[in-house]
C-alpha positions as CSV (number, residue, x, y, z in Angstrom):
1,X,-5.7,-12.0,-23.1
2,X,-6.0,-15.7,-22.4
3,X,-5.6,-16.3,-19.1
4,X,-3.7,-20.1,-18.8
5,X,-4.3,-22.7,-16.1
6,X,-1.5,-22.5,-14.4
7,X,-1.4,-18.6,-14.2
8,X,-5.0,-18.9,-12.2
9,X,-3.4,-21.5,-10.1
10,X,-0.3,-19.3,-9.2
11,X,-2.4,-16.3,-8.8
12,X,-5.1,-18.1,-6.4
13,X,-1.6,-18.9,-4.1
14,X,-0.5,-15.4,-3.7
15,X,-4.2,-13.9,-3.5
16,X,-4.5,-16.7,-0.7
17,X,-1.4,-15.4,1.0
18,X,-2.6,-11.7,1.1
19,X,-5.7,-12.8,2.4
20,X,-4.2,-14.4,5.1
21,X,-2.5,-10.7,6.1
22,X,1.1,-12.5,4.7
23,X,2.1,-9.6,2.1
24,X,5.5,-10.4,2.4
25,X,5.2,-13.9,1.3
26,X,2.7,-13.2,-1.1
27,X,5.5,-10.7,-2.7
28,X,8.3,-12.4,-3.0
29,X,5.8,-15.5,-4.7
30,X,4.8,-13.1,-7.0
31,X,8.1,-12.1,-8.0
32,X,9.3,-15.5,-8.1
33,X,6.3,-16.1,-10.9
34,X,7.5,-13.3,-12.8
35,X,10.9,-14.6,-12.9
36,X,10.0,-17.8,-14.3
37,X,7.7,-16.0,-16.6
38,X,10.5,-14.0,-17.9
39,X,12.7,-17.0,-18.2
40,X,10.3,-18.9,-20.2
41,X,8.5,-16.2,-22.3
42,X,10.9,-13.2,-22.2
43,X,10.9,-9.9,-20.5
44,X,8.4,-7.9,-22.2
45,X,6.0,-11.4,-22.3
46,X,2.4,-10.8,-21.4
47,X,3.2,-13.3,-18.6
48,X,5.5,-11.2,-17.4
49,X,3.4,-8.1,-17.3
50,X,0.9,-9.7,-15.4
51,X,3.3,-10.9,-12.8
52,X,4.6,-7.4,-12.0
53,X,0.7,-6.1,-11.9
54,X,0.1,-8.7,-9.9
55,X,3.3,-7.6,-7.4
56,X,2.1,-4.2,-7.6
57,X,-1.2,-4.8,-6.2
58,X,0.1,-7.2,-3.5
59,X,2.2,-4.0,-2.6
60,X,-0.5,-2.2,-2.5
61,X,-2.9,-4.6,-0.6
62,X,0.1,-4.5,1.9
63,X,0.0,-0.8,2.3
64,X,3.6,-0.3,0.5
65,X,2.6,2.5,-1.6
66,X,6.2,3.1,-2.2
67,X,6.7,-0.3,-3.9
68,X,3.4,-0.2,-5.2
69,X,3.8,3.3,-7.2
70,X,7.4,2.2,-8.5
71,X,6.2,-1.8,-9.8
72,X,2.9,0.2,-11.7
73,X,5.3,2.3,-13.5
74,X,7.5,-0.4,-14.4
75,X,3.9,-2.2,-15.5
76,X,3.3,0.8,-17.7
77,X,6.8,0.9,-19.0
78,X,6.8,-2.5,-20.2
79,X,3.4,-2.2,-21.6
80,X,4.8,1.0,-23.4
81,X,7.8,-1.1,-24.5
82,X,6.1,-3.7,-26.0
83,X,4.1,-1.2,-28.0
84,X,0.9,-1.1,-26.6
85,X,-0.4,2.3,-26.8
86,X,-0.7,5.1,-24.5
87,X,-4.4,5.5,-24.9
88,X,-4.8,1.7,-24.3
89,X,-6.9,0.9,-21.0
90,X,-4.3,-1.2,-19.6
91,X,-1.6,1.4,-20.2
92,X,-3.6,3.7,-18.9
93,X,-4.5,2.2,-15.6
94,X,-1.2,1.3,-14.5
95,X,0.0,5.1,-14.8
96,X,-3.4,5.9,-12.8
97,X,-2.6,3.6,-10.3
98,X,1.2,4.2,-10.2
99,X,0.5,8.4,-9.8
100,X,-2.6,7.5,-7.0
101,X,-0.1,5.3,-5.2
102,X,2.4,8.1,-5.9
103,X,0.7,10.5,-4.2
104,X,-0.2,9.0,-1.1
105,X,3.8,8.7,-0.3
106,X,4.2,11.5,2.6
107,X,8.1,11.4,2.8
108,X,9.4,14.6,0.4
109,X,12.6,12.2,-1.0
110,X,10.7,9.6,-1.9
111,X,8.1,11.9,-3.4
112,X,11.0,13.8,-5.9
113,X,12.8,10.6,-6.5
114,X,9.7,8.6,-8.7
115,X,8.5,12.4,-10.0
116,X,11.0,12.3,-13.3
117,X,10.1,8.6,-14.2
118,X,6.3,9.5,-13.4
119,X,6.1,13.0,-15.4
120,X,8.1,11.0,-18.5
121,X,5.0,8.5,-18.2
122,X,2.3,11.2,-17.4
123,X,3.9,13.4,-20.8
124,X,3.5,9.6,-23.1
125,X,0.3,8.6,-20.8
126,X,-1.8,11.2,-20.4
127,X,-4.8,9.9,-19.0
128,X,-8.1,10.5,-18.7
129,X,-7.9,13.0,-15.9
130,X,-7.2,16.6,-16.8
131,X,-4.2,18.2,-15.4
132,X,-2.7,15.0,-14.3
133,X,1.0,15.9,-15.8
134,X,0.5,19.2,-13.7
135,X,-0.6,18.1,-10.7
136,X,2.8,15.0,-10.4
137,X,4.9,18.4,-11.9
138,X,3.4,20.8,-8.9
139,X,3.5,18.3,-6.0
140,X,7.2,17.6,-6.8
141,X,8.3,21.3,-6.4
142,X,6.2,21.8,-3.5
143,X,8.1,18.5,-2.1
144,X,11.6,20.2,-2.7
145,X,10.6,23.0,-0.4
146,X,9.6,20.3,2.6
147,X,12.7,19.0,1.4
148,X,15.1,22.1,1.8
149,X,12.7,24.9,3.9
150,X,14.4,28.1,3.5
151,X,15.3,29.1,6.9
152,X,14.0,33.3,8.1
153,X,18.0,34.0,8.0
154,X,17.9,33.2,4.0
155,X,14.6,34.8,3.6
């Protein structure tokens, strides 16, 4: 993929702002490209796509793995919708990344509410790493019972 002028440009202003510790900033100027990349080339554009990677790793540089897990996915969703395969590299590393951000999250509702939309990817995205379908499938249910412990009187 061609990477335009303008794109590097953008992209030096937002790594600039993450360097400087301002994630926030850097965010929101990522999603602001992405907006105006979807305006002028459409939503499933491969303008587009690089603005949300771009947003997810920002997210991630800022220690939002929440954010960070959910923008991958929708990196590997668009990706996916614009045909690309499921065996493709790029596919492929936004699931990785979106499932490793995934399973740093520590709070048990956040962990069950991105476990459908990340199995759905895992069962069309594989991956290179065995049992990675298993593994999202088995940390979800062990989530529910943090969730909802079963108290000694229900035992």
């Amino acid at each position: 993929m061609d990477l335009d002028v303008s794109y590097i440009h953008q992209l030096r202003q937002v790594v600039a702002l993450a360097d400087d510790g301002r994630f926030t900033e850097a965010i929101k100027l990522a999603v602001a490209f992405r907006s105006e990349a979807v305006r002028l080339n459409g939503t499933r554009s491969p303008q587009a796509v690089r603005w949300i990677e771009a947003e997810a790793h920002t997210a991630y540089l800022a220690g939002d793995v929440l954010r960070s897990s959910q923008v991958w996915m929708s990196a590997a969703m668009v990706r996916l919708a614009r045909g690309e395969s499921g065996y493709s590299a790029e596919v492929e590393a936004a699931v990785d990344r979106a499932h490793h951000q995934w399973q740093q999250l520590s709070d048990p509702y956040d962990i069950n509410r991105l476990a459908p939309e990340l199995v759905a990817l895992r069962i069309r995205v594989p991956g290179r790493q065995f049992g990675a379908l298993e593994a999202v499938r088995r940390r979800s249910e062990v989530s529910v019972y943090d969730t909802f412990p079963m108290s000694a009187s229900y035992a």
